[in-house]
N, C-alpha and C positions, 0 to 999 in steps of 0.2 A: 744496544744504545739505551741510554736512561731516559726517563719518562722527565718531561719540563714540569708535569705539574709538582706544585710546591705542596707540602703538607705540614700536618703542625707534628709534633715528638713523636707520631706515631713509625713514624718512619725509620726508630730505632729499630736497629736488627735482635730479638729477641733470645738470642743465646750470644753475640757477641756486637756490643752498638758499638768498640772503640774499631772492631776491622770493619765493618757497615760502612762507618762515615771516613776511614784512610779509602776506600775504595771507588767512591765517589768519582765523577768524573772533575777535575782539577776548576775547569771555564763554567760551572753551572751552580751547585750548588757548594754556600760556605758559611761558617758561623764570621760574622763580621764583628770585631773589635776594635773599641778606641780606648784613649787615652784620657784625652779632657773635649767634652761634647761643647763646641760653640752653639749648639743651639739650644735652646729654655723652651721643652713642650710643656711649662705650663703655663708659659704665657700664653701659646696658643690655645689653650682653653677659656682662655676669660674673652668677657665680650668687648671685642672693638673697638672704640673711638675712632681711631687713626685708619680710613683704607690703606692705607701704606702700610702699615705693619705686617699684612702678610708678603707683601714685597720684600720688605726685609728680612720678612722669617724662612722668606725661599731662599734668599739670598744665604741666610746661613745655615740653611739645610745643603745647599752646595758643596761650603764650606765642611761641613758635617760627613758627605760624601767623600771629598777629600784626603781627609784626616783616619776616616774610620780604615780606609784604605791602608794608610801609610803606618798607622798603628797595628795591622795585621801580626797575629802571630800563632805558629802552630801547637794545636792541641793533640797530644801525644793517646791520650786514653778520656776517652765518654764518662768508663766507667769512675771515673773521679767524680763528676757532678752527681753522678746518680746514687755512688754511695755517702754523699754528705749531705745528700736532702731524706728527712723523716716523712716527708709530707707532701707533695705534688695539688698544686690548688689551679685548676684546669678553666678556664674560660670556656663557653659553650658556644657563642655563636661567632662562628668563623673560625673555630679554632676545631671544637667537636663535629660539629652540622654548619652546616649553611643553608636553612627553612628548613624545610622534610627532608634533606642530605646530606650522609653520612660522610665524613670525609673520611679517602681510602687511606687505610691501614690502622686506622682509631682503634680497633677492638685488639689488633694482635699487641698494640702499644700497651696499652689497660692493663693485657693477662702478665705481658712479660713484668713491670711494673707493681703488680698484685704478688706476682711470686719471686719478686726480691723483697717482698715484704714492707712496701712501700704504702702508705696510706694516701687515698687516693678521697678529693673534696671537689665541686662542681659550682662554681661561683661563675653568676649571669647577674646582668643589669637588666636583662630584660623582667618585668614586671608582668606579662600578658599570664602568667600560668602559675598556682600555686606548688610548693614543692613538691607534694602529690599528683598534680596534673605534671609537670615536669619528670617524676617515676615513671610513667606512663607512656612518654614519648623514646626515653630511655630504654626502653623496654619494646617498642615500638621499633624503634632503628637497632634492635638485639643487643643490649648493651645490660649487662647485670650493672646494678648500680640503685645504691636503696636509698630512701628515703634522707634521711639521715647524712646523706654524703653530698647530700642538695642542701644551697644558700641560693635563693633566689632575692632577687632587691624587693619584692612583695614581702616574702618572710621578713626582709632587714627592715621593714617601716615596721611593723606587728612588734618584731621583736625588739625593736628600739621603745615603742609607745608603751611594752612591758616594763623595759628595763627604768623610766621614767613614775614609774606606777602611775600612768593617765588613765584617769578613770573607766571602769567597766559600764557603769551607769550613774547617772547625777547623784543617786546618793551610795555609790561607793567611795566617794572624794572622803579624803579626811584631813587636807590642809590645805594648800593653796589652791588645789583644785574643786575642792568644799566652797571657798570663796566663791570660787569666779563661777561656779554650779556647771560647768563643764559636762559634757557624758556624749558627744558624738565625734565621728570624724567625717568630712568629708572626701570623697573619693572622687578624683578626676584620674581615671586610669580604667582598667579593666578585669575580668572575673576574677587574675589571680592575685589581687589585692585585696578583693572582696571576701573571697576564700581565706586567706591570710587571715586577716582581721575577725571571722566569726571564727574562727578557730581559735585565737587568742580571747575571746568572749568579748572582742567591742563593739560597742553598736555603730553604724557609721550611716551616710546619706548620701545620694548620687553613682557612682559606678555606670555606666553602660545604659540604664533606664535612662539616667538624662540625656545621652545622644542624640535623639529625637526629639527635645525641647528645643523652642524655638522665642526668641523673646519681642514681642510685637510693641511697635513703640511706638505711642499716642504722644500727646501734650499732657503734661505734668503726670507722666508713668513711673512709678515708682517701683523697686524692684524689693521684694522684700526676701530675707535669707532668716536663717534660724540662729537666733542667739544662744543657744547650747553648743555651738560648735567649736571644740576648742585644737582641732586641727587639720588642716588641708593637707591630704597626701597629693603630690602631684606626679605620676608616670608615665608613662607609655600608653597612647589611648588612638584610638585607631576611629574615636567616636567622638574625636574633639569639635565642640563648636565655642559660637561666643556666651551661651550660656551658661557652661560650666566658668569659661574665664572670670565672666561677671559674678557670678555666684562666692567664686572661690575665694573672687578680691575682696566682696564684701564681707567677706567669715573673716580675711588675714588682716583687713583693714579696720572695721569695727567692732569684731568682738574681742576684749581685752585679753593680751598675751595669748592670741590666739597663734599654736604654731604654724610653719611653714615650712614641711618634709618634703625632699623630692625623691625618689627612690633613682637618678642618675641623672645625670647631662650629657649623657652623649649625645654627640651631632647625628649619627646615624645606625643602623640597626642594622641586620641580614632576614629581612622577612623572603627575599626568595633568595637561587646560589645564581638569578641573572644580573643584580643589580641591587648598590647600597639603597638605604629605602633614609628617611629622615627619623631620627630618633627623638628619644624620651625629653633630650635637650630643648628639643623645639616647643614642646608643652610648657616646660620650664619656662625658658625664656619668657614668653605670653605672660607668666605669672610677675617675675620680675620686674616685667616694665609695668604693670597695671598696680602694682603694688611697691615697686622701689623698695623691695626689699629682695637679701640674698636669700637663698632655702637651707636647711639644716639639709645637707645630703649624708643619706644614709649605704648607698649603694657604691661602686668603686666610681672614683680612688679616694673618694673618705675612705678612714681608717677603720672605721666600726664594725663593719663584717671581720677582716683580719682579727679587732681583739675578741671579738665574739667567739672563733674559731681557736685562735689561740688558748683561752680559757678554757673553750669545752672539750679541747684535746689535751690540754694540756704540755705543749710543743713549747721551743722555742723558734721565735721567728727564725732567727736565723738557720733553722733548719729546714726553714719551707722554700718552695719555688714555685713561683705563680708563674704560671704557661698562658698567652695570650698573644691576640695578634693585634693592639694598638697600644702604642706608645700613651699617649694620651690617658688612657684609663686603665686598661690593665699593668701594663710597665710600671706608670706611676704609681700607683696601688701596692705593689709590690716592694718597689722604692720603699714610699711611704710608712710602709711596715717594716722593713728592715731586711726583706728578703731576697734571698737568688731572683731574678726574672729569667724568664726565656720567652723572646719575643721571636714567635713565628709568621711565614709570608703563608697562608692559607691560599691557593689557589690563584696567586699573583707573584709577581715576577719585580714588583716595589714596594717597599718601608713609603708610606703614604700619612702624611700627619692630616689627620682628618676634616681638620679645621683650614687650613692655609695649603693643603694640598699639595706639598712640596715634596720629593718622591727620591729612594734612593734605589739606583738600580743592582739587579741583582746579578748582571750579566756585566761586572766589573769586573774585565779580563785582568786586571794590574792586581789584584786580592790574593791571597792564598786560597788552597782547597778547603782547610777549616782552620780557622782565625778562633780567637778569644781576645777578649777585653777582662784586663785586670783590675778596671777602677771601674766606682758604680757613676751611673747616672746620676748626677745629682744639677739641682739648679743652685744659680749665681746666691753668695751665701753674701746678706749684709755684712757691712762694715761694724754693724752695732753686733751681728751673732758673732758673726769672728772675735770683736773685742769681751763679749763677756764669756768664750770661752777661753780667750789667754786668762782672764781675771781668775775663770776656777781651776783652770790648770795650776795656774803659779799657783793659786790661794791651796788646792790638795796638796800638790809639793812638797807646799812649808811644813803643813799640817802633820801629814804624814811622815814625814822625813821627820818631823819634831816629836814624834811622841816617841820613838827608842831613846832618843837622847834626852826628853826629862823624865823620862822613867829612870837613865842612868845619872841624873841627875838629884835627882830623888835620895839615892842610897848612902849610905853615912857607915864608914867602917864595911862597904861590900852585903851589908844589910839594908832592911826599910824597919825605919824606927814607927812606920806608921800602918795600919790595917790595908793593903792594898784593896782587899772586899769595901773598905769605904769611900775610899777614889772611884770605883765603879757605881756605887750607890749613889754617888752624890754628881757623878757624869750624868746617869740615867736620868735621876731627878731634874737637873736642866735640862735637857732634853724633853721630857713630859713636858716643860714648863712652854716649852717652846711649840712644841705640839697644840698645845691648849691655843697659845697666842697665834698661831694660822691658823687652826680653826676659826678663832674670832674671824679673820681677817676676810676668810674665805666666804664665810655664811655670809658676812653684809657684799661680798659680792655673786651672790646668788642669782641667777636667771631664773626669769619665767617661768616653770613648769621642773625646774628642778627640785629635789628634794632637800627639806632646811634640814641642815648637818645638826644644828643646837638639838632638834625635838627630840622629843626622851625615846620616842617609839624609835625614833632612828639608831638610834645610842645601841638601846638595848638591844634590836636588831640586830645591830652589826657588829659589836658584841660576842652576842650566840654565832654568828656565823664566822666570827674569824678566832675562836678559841683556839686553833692550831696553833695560833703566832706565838702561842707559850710554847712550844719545842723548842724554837727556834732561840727565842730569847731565854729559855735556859740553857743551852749549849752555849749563846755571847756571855752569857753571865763567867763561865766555866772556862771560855775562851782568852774572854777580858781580864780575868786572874791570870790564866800561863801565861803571860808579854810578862808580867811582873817575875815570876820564877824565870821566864830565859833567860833574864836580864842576868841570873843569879850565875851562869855557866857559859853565855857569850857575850863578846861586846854589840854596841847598836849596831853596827853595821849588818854584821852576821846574823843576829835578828831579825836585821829587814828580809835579807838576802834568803834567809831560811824561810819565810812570810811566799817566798814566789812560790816555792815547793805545794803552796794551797793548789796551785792552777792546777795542776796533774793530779792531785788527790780528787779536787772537783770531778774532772774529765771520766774518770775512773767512777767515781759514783753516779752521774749522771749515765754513763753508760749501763751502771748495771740496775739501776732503782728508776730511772725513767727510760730504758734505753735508747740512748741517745746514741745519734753515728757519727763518727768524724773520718774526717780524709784523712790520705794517708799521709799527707806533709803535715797537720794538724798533729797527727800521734809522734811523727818525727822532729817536729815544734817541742812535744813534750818531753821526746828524751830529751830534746840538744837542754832543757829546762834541766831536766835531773844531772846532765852532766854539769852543767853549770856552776850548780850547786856543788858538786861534788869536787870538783880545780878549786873552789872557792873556800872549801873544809879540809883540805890538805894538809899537814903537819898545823891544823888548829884545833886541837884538844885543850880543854881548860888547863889555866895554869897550875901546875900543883899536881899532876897527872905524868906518868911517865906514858912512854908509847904503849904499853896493855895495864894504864890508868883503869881498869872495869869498873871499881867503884863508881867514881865520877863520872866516868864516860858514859858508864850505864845509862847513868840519871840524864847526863844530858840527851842520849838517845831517844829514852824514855820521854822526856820531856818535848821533846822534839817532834817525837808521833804523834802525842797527843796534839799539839798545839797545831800540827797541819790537819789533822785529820777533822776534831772537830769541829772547829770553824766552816770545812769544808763542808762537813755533814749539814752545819746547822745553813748555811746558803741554801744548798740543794733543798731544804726542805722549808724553808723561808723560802722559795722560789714558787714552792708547789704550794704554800699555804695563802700566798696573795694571791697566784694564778686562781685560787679554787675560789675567790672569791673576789674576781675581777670589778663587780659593778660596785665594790665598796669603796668608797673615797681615799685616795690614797695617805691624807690628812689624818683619818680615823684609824686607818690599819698604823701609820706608824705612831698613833697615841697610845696603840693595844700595846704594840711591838714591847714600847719606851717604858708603858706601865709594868709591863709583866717582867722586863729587864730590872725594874725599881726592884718589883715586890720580891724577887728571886732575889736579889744582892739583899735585903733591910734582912729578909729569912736567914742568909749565911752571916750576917753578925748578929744573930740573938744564935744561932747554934752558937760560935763564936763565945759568945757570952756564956753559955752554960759550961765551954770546958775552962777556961780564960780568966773566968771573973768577971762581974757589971762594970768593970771599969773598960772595957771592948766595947760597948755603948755607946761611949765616946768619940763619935767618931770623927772628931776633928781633932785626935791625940794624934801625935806626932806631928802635923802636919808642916809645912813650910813653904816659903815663895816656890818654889820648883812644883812643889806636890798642888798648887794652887793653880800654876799654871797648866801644869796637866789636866787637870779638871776639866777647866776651861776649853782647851785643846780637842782634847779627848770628844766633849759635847759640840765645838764647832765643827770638828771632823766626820760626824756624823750629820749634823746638821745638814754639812755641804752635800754631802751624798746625794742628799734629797732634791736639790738643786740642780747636780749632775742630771740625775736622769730624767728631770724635767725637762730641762733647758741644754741640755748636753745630748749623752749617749752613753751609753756603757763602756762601749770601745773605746772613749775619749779617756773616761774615768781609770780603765787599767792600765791607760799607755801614762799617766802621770802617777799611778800610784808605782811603777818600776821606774820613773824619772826619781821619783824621791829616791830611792835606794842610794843613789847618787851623792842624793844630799847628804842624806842621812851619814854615808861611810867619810866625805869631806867634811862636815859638820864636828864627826865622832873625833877625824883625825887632828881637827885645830884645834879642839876645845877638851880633849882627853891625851892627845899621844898618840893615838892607836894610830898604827901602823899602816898606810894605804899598800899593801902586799901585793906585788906581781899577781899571785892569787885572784885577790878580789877584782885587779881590772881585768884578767881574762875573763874571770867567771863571769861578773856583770857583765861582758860582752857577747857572750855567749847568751844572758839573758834576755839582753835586749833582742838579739835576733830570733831566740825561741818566740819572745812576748809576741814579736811582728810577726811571725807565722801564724801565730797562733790565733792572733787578732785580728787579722784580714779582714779587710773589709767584703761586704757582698757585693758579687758580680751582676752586670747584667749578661746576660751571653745571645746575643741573637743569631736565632738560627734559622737555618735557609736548610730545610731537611724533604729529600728530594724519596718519593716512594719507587719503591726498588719493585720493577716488574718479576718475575720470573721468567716470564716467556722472552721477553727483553736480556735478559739476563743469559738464558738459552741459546739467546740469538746470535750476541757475543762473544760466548763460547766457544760457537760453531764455525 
């Protein structure tokens, strides 16, 4: 008979997790999946007004039980999730341990894990132990696991206060913190924030010494606090009284732009495996009310540990899966980031929202043995988010759907009477222009303690360190020339349609220059992609070409590889060239990008020039309303980009850039003749469904993973 107790992933069977979890008893344990969640766990994180609201949040946690039920459905092989994640990012407490114990099966999880080659991260909110003290314990419960593979929310204040350059000591400031003569932090928390912070070299005040202050209150007692203090970390403190509260209020209240970190809000912690204990949250709060202000949180489910990791790995999110066992903080967190979750019952037998306490049980006889959910968790999205992503959908659409057609617009006699190298010099140049002007926009909306984007030292800095972005932008420069040559050997349509064939060239380089994993419907996404393409190129060889046309077909071939591949290349390494230099403004990198795309195109018309003649110079020869509006086009379609994945997503951005194709091939056919061909509507349809494979969204998958006795297992046997 199997064992009730619940464990977190360890409980995969380490030579085969897809027969582990068929084998399962049917009534006990199951990954539970939904559809559309009626309940909002983040609203259960913010604080109250209404006591009713957690009535109502039970109430749709009910509802939530319900559903997750009736949305059940079976997962065929394990081994799917585990070969699409690079990266495993583990919560410690209640998931790894719970106080000084180990929960069973964690280590055999680890090894199996380690030798699928799996990269394995350790991310805790709890703040009591520096990532060093945290080795330690590691090591302690027999767990190889180094340094390096530890994010504690002590390291995320330290590492966040670097990433700000807050000063080391009053005269290390050299701009705004110069001003305000800044140089310490306050610590309301414990040793391993203290540690944190002298290892980053800041000076800080309070930690654990103040536990035993005491504030004795006369007539007209005044309390005085240190005006150099230009930030209050608030964590986890097991030494809390009202003197730090007072202290900390008077630092965030009167000394100017003084910050306010907290390294988490969770409501509760796992200090033994008898009993939730009150967490870091509660320290917080204290602060909040005494101060009516929110904290910069730098610990989960802010996102800042995620890009930290992101960056120093250099992964993409969507190839990570954060392992935890609360909705609330780790779930979201995950969300947040963009990643797989797996949310595990450590040692209980209910999904328990830690806030509103509303419980889902695990002993739902009406469930499958193991369930998935195909849609992520996400909360109720405004009416104003939804409306300005139809705005940039439609707005990429046009965009992109438009620029094969006045490219083919452009041509006079099947040629371009004008330098295409100067359409792209004179794209990029708006674009710089544009750069410069959000710059503006951004510096006069500067906070507190941020650094001003205008200052030279900043410029030049960031600068030196994102020189890479020249690859990149000389592969668009080289790019942004072959659309002009395709145009020479197909019409727009076939253009656009040939454009998807990047996704599979990406996929391909990604796997082999980052090595990156994908499932197996992911790779089968990208054949049903290359076939697509391929029903869609079917007796369509340029005109003027017989069927073994070599000459021309050559070229177009020719042309062809080039145009998917490099562009492809230059993503992939435009990927790694921002990632490598995450804490840079994303303002600035694309002013680098923009500049080095100028100065690379103004380079190819003075070559230009020397075989050609000074009259290539000129680079508004030729030109005409079509090639004008390309320009324009060309610069707002990049523009929007930036927009997208501010305010959008990426997955948003590639499901409208294969909407255009659409347009593009309807646009081509009213305004040219060309032919909407049985062809192009299979093939586009086969597109479409490669793209939505391809582009799945992230799962959350909650897992109910039951540890397998042996002797149990023996028993049953017998």
């Amino acid at each position: 008979m199997l064992s009730r107790t619940v464990v977190s992933v360890s409980a995969v069977s380490s030579t085969s997790p897809s027969r582990f979890l068929c084998k399962v008893n049917p009534t006990i344990p199951r990954f539970l999946g939904l559809k559309k969640l009626p309940h909002n766990f983040t609203n259960c994180t913010t604080w109250n007004k209404d006591l009713n609201l957690n009535r109502k949040c039970s109430t749709r946690m009910d509802n939530f039980t319900t559903k997750a039920s009736a949305a059940a459905q079976p997962l065929i092989n394990a081994d799917e999730l585990i070969g699409s994640v690079e990266t495993f990012i583990f919560d410690c407490d209640g998931v790894i341990w719970k106080g000084d114990k180990l929960i069973d099966g964690v280590p055999q999880t680890l090894d199996m894990l380690r030798s699928r080659g799996k990269r394995l991260v350790f991310v805790t909110n709890n703040s009591t132990k520096s990532r060093k003290q945290y080795g330690k314990k590691f090591e302690s419960l027999g767990l190889d696991v180094s340094e390096e593979e530890i994010f504690a929310s002590s390291f995320a204040a330290a590492a966040y206060l670097k990433s700000i350059d807050f000063p080391k000591d009053k005269k290390a400031s050299n701009n705004l913190f110069y001003f305000l003569q800044w140089g310490f932090v306050y610590v309301v928390g414990e040793d391993g924030i203290l540690k944190e912070l002298e290892l980053a070299g800041f000076q800080y005040l309070g930690g654990p010494e103040d536990g035993g202050k005491k504030i004795e209150l006369k007539p007209g007692f005044l309390m005085e606090h240190d005006k150099d203090v230009g930030a209050v970390v608030v964590g986890f403190d097991r030494y809390f009284n009202y003197y730090k509260v007072q202290y900390g209020t008077l630092c965030i209240r009167e000394n100017p732009g003084c910050l306010f970190i907290a390294t988490n809000r969770d409501a509760v912690t796992h200090l033994t495996d008898a009993q939730e204990w009150a967490g870091g949250g509660s320290m917080v709060g204290a602060f909040v009310g005494s101060t009516q202000r929110e904290p910069l949180v730098v610990g989960k489910p802010s996102t800042f540990m995620m890009d930290y990791l992101a960056n120093k790995f250099g992964i993409l999110k969507s190839q990570i899966c954060m392992v935890g066992d609360r909705l609330d903080t780790d779930i979201l967190f995950g969300q947040n980031g963009g990643c797989k979750t797996l949310l595990v019952l450590s040692g209980a037998d209910m999904i328990e929202c830690s806030v509103c306490h509303s419980k889902i049980s695990a002993n739902n006889n009406n469930s499958k043995a193991v369930v998935r959910a195909y849609d992520r968790h996400r909360s109720d999205v405004s009416s104003k988010t939804r409306f300005l992503n139809l705005l940039l959908v439609v707005g990429d659409c046009v965009l992109v759907g438009l620029q094969p057609i006045l490219v083919y617009m452009s041509k006079e006699d099947g040629k371009f009477k004008f330098s295409p190298i100067s359409v792209n010099f004179l794209t990029e140049t708006a674009k710089v222009f544009f750069a410069i002007f959000m710059l503006l926009i951004q510096a006069r909306q500067k906070k507190v303690g941020e650094k001003s984007l205008l200052s030279l030292s900043t410029f030049v800095q960031a600068a030196r360190n994102n020189v890479l972005l020249a690859v990149p932008a000389f592969l668009y420069a080289i790019s942004n020339y072959l659309k002009f040559i395709m145009q020479l050997y197909f019409n727009p349509a076939t253009v656009k349609m040939l454009g998807n064939l990047k996704v599979l060239v990406i996929a391909v380089l990604l796997k082999m220059i980052m090595k990156r994993r994908f499932s197996i419907i992911q790779w089968e996404a990208l054949a049903l992609l290359l076939i697509g393409i391929s029903v869609n190129q079917l007796r369509s060889l340029p005109e003027g070409s017989s069927a073994m046309g070599l000459p021309v077909a050559t070229g177009a071939y020719l042309y062809t590889l080039i145009f998917v591949s490099v562009p492809s290349f230059a993503s992939v390494y435009n990927e790694y060239a921002l990632k490598s230099q995450f804490e840079t403004s994303i303002y600035l990198q694309n002013l680098f990008l923009y500049g080095y795309g100028a100065i690379f195109n103004f380079l190819a018309i003075l070559v230009t020039a020397i075989f050609k003649g000074p009259s290539s110079l000129d680079i508004l020869h030729g030109h005409s309303r079509a090639t004008m509006l390309l320009i324009c086009n060309n610069a707002a379609q990049g523009i929007l980009s930036s927009f997208f994945f501010k305010y959008a997503d990426t997955i948003l951005k590639k499901y409208s850039s294969t909407v255009a194709t659409i347009f593009t091939g309807i646009a081509s056919a009213v305004l040219f003749g060309h032919a909407l061909t049985l062809n192009f509507i299979l093939g586009i349809s086969i597109v479409f469904i490669s793209m939505h494979q391809v582009n799945i969204r992230p799962c959350i998958y909650f897992i109910y993973f039951v540890h397998w006795r042996r002797g149990s297992e023996e028993q049953e046997g017998g």
